[in-house]
N, C-alpha and C positions, 0 to 999 in steps of 0.2 A: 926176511923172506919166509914163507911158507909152503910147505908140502903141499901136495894134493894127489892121495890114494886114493883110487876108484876102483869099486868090486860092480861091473858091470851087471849083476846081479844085483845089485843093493839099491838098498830105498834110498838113500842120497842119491846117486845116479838115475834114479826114476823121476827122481824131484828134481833136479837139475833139468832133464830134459824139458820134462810136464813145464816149469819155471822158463824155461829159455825159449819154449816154442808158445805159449804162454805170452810171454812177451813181445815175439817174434809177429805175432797175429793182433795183439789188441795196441801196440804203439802204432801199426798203421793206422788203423780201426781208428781211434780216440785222433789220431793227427789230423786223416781224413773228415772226422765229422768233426773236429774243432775250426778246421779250414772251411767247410761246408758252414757252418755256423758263422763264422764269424765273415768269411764273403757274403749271405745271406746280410747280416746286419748291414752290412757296409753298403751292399744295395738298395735296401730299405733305406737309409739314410741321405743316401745318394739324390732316390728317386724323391724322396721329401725336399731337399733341398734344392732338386730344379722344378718341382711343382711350387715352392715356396718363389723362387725366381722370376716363374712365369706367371705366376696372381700378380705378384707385384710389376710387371713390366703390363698385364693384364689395366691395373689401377692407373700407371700412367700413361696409357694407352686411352683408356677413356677419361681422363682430367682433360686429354687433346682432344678427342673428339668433342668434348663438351665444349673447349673454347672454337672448335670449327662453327659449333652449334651458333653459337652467343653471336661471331661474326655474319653468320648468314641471317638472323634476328638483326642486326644493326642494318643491312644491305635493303632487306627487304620492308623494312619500316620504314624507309625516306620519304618522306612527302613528295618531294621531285620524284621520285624514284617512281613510286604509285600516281603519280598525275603524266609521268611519262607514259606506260603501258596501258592508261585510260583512254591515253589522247586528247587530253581534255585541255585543249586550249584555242584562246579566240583569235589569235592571228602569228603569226610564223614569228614575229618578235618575241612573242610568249615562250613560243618552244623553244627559241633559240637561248633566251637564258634560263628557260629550264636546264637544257644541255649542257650549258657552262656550270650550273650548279652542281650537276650531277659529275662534270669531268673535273669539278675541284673536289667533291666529296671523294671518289673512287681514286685521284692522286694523293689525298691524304693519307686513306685508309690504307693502300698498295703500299704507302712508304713505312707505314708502323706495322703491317702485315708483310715482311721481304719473304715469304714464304709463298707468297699466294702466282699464281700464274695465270690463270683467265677467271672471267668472272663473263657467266650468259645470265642475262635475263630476256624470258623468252614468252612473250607479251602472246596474251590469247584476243588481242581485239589488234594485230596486224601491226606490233611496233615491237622491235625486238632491240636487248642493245648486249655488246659485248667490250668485257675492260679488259687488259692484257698488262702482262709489264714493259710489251714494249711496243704497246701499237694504243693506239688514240678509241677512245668510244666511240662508234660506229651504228649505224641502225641496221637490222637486219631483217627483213621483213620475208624469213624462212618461216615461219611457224608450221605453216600445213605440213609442212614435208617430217616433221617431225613427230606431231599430234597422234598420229597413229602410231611411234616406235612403241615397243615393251616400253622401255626405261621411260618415258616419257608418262604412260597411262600408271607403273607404278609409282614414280614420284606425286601424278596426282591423285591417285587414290588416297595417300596417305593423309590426303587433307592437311597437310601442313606441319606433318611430323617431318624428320628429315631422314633419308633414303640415302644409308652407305653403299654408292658404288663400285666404291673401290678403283679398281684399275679398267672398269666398264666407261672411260671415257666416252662420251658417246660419237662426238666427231672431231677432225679436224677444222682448221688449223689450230694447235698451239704458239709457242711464243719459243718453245723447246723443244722440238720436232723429237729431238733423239734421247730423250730423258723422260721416264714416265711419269706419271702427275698420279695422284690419288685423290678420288671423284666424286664430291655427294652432291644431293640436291634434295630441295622441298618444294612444296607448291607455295606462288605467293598469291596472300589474300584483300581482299579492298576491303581495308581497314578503317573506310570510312564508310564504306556500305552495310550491305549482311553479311560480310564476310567471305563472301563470295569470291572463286577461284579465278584469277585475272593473268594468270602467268605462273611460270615454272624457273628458278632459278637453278643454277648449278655453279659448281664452284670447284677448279683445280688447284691443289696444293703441290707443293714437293713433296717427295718420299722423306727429305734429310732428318725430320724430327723421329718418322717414324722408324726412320733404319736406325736413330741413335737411339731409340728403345729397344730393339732387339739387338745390337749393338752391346748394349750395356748389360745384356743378359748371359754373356759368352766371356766377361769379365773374370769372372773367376772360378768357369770352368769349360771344358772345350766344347766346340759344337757349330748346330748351325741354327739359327733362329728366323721363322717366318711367320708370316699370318697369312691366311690360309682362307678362300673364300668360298661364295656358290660354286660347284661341282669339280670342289679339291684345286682351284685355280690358285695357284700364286698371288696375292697383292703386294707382297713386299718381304725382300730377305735381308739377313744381319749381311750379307755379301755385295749387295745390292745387284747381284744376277739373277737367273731362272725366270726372271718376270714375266709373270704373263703364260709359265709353263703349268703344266699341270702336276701338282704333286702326287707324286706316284706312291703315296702312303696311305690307306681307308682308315680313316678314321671314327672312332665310335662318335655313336648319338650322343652321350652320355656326354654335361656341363664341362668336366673337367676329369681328368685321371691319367694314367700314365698305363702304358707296358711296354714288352719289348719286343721286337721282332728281327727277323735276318734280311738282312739291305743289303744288297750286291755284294752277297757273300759273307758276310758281318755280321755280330750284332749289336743292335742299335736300341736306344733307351730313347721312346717318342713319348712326351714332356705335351698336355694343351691342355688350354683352357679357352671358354667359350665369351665373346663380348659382350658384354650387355647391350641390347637392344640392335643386334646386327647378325649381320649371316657367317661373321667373323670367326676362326678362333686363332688364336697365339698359340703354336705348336714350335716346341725345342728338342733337335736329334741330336743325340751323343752317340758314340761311340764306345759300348761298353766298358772296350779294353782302354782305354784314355782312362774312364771315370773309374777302375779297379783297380789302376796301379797297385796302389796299395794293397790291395785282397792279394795280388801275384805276389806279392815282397812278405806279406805272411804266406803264403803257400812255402815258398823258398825256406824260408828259416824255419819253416815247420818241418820240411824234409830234413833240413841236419839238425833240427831237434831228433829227429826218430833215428838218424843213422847216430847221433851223440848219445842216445840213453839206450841204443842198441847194443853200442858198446859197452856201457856203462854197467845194465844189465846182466849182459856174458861176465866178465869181472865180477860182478856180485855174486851169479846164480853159481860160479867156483867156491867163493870164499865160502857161501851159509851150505854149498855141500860138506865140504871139507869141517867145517862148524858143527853139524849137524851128524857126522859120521863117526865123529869121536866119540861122544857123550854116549850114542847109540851102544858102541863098540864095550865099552866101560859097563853098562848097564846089562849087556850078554855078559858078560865075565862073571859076575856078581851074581846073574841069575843062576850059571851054572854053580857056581859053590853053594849055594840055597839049596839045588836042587841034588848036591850031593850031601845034603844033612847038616853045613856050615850055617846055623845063623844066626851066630856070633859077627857073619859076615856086613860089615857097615863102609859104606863109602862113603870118604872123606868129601865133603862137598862144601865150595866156596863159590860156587856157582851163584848169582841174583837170577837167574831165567828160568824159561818152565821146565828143562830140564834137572833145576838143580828143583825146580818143586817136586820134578818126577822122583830125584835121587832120593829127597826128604822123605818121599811118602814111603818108598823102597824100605826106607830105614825103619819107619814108623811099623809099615808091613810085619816085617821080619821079627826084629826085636821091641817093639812094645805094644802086642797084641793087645792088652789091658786095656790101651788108649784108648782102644775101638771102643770096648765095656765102657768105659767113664762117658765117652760119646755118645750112647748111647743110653745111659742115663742120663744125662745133660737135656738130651731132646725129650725125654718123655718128662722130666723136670716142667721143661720149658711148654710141653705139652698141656699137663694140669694146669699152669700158670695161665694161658688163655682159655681155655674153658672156667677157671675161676673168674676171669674178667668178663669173660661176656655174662656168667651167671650173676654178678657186680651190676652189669649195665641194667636188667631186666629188672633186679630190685630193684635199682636208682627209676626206672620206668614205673615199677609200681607204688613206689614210692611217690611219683609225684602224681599218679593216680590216687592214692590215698587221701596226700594231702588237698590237691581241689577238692576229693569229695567231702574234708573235714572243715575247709572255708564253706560248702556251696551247703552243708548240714547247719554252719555256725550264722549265716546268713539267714537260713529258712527262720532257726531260731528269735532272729531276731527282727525278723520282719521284713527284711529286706529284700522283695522279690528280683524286683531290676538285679542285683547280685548273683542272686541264688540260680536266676535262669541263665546267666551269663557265664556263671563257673561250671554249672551241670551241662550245658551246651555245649562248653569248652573245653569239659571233662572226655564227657562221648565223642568227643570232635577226635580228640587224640587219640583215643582207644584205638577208635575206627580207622585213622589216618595214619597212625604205627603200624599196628595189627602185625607185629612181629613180623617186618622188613619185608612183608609181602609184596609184590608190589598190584595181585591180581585182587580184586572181591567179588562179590554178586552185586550184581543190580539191586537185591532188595539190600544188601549191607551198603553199597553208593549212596542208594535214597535214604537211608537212616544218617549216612555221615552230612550228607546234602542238608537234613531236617535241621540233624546240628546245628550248622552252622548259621541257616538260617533263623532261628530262634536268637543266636546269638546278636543278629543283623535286626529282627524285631525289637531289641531290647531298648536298640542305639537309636532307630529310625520310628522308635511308636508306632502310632496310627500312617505310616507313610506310604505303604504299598500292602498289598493282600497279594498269597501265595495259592494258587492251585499247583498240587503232585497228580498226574496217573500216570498209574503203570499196568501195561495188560500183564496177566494173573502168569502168562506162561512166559517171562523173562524173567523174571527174578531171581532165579536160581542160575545164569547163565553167568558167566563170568568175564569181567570189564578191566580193563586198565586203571586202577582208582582215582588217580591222580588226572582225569583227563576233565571231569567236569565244573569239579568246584569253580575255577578261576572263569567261568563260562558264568556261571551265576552270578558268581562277584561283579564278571564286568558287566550283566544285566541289569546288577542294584545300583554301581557306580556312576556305569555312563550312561546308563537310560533313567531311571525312574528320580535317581538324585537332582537330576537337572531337568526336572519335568516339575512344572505350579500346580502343586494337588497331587490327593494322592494318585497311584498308580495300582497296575495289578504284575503281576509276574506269574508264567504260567508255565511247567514245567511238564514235561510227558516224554515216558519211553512205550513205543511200540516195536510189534514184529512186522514185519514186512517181509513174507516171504522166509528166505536163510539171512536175513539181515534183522539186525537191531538200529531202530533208529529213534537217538535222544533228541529234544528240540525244547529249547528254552525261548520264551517269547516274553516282550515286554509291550509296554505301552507309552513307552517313555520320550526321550528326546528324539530319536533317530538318530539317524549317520546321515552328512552333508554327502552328494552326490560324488564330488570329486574326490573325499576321504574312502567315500564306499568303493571305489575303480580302485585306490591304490590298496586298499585291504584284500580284495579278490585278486590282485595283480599281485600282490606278495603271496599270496594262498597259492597261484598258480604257480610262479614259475621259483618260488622258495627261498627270496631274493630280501631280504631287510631292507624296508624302507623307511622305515622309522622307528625310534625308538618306543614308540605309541602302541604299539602291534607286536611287539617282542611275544608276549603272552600267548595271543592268538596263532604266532608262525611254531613257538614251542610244542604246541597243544595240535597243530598239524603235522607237527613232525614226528611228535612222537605217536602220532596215528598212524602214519607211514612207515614208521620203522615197527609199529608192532601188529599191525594187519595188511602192509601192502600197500602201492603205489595209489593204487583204485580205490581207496576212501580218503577221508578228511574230513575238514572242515566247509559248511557253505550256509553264506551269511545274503541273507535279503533284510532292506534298512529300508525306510521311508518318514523323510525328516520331519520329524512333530508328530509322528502315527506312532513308531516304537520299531521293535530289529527284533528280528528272530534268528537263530542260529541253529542251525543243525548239524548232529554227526553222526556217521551213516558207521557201522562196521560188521563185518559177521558174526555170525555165535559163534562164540567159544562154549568149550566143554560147560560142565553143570557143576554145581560142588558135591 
């Protein structure tokens, strides 16, 4: 066991507290915003995986719709079917095994379709017929009464597309008086004529397929699932209730998305997506606290994490006072015999911590003031030592200045001009481009390193492009980032004039404009493809790598930005097979 003396006064004691209430303030702090974070995720992930849910009960939602589709394509192609709604027959025998054809077709189809419950076809030249599951085909010679409803003029507008009605039945009688149907229809067309509008089918299904799609979306996790139609109506729920009610939820415009709102006093995660080609969407409500469980059960263990390392804490913030109050204690003692002439005075130290480095240095203090002397020569030692090396590096510099100039002398001698211009070019290149770790020049020292290197580039390329320089007389002296233009030129001889048939020209010019300096390199070369020139200004704008192609050109902006400001850069006009011009705009700097 251990002690623990407190001098209520004392810097342990002060640090104890600062330590404990320290602790006391940021274990909530960091619990609460771990808990807030990671509920956040767990939401986020939540809400992904019931919009994930709802596309996909979304895809099999429309695979059925499609196969509704295909069967009303079968219904309304019949040849009997279209010589029924004509009328078009020579004497009452005719019709009559028309009718038997048509009452075996719609008994076959009804039996491989157990889903289906009425079938109207509803004949615009005064013959109408209706199939049921449990009543016989029938003629019904209602049209007019109908020709004027909505549902009726928008199924024929559509000209033959097909019109989800949903739960817009439009009349009685069904076959299932007490069980709702779900409704479409399309116009039918005389498919032997011009295609012309001769009738209006419609077509009742069961819910069953439908509800076992919203159904299978509450699988494995809780809720309630509908789809949802013209003016927030109910067409069908995972419950198979509400029908027909109005969902009391607004829903955005917007394809598909999620948020959450408070529902009779709740809150609640609404999950839609929208159908293709209908007034439809698929919309799924959960109930937060169902889909958070887990976020609660970290909250829980996050509180007796904070009450466990609160404890934990207190415990510790004792020990490293009591730690901390010793060595403190030891270190007065020693200072006082110092201070009364003892310093001979040395503490025994076995300590590895910074106190025992504090004791060491005490020690060093006191009894081997020398050391400081020896230290202190040591550093100025070590002092001359880099100042002899950087004087090292500047000969090794002019040394390899010397020697280009003794190849680019030994070349003249011997005739060699292509040589001689390539090492004197490459001599001055360096000069200029070292120039003693500057990293600033003049415009007239730019254009001199620029001439460089371009002599260097006539050497390699002959007769292949001709260069114009100007410069107005009063920027020259004004002072530039050096490093900002060459790779502008390079990529002027590279990608423009290299890959252009014949030669070229290249045209360089710095003016003033105002408090600006503006350089512009122009070529006549290949150009930039239109959709490479978007993504080059699109990387220039918003500072974004999009290809490794353009490294050059985002460097060369950026370090425009970082040494004059947001408001300059780089701006590039290209015209494919004409040539690219590049400009950089920045202000004067000082003079030299």
């Amino acid at each position: 066991m251990f002690k623990i003396h407190f001098n209520w006064s004392s810097v342990g004691f002060k640090l104890f507290i600062v330590y404990l209430g320290t602790m006391i303030i940021a274990l909530p702090i960091m619990g609460l915003l771990s808990y807030n974070k990671s509920k956040q995720m767990i939401e986020t992930k939540v809400g992904g995986f019931a919009l994930d849910g709802v596309k996909q009960a979304n895809t099999r939602l429309h695979m059925l719709l499609k196969d509704y589709e295909n069967r009303s394509t079968m219904i309304f192609s019949l040849k009997e079917l279209q010589k029924e709604i004509k009328n078009q027959f020579e004497d009452s025998y005719e019709h009559s095994q028309n009718i038997d054809n048509i009452n075996k077709f719609f008994s076959d189809f009804i039996n491989s379709q157990n889903d289906t419950v009425n079938v109207y076809i509803l004949g615009e030249y005064g013959t109408s017929i209706r199939y049921s599951t449990v009543a016989p085909t029938i003629s019904m010679p209602i049209i007019n009464i109908f020709q004027e409803e909505p549902w009726y003029k928008l199924i024929r507008d559509a000209n033959g597309a097909v019109v989800w009605l949903g739960n817009q039945a439009p009349f009685s009688p069904r076959s299932r008086d007490t069980e709702p149907v779900f409704t479409f229809g399309r116009a039918v067309k005389d498919l032997s004529g011009k295609m012309d509008i001769v009738g209006i089918l419609l077509y009742d299904v069961e819910l069953g397929d439908i509800v076992k799609i919203l159904n299978d979306m509450n699988l494995h996790s809780p809720g309630h699932s509908y789809i949802v139609g013209k003016n927030n109506t109910i067409v069908a729920a995972s419950d198979g209730s509400r029908f027909m009610d109005t969902f009391d939820v607004s829903l955005p415009d917007d394809e598909s998305g999620l948020k959450t709102i408070m529902h009779n006093g709740e809150e609640q995660l609404v999950v839609y997506d929208s159908v293709a080609n209908t007034d439809f969407k698929i919309v799924k409500m959960a109930s937060m606290d169902e889909l958070l469980k887990e976020s609660r059960q970290i909250g829980l263990f996050t509180v007796y994490l904070i009450i466990g390392f609160a404890i934990m804490a207190t415990l510790l913030a004792l020990v490293v006072v009591n730690h901390i109050n010793k060595p403190i204690y030891l270190l007065l003692q020693f200072m006082k015999k110092v201070r009364g002439g003892d310093f001979k005075a040395k503490i025994v130290n076995d300590r590895k911590d910074e106190f025992g480095l504090l004791f060491d240095n005490f020690n060093v203090m006191v009894a081997h003031i020398k050391s400081l002397i020896e230290e202190l020569y040591i550093q100025e030692l070590l002092k001359k030592e880099t100042q002899l090396k950087m004087m090292v590096s500047q000969i090794n510099a002019h040394f390899l200045y010397n020697t280009l100039d003794s190849i680019h002398w030994i070349a003249r001698v011997h005739k060699v001009d292509e040589i001689s211009t390539m090492i004197f070019g490459l001599s001055r290149y360096l000069r200029l481009s070292l120039n003693e770790g500057r990293d600033q020049a003049t415009v007239a020292e730019v254009i001199e390193l620029l001439n460089s290197y371009i002599s260097i580039q006539k050497v390699r390329y002959q007769d292949k492009f001709e260069v114009q320089v100007k410069a107005d007389a009063d920027v020259l002296e004004y002072r530039v980032l050096k490093h900002l233009f060459q790779p502008l030129v390079e990529n002027a001889i590279y990608h423009g004039i290299e890959k252009k048939k014949g030669p070229g020209c290249l045209s360089i010019a710095w003016e003033k404009r105002e408090e600006l300096l503006v350089f512009t390199v122009t070529d006549d070369g290949a150009g930039i493809e239109p959709d490479k020139l978007l993504e080059i200004r699109k990387m220039l704008e918003d500072g974004e790598l999009i290809s490794s192609d353009n490294f050059a050109l985002k460097n060369i902006n950026s370090q425009i930005k970082l040494g004059y400001g947001e408001s300059y850069g780089l701006d590039i006009d290209s015209e494919q097979g004409a040539g690219t011009r590049v400009t950089i705009t920045v202000p004067l700097a000082g003079t030299a």
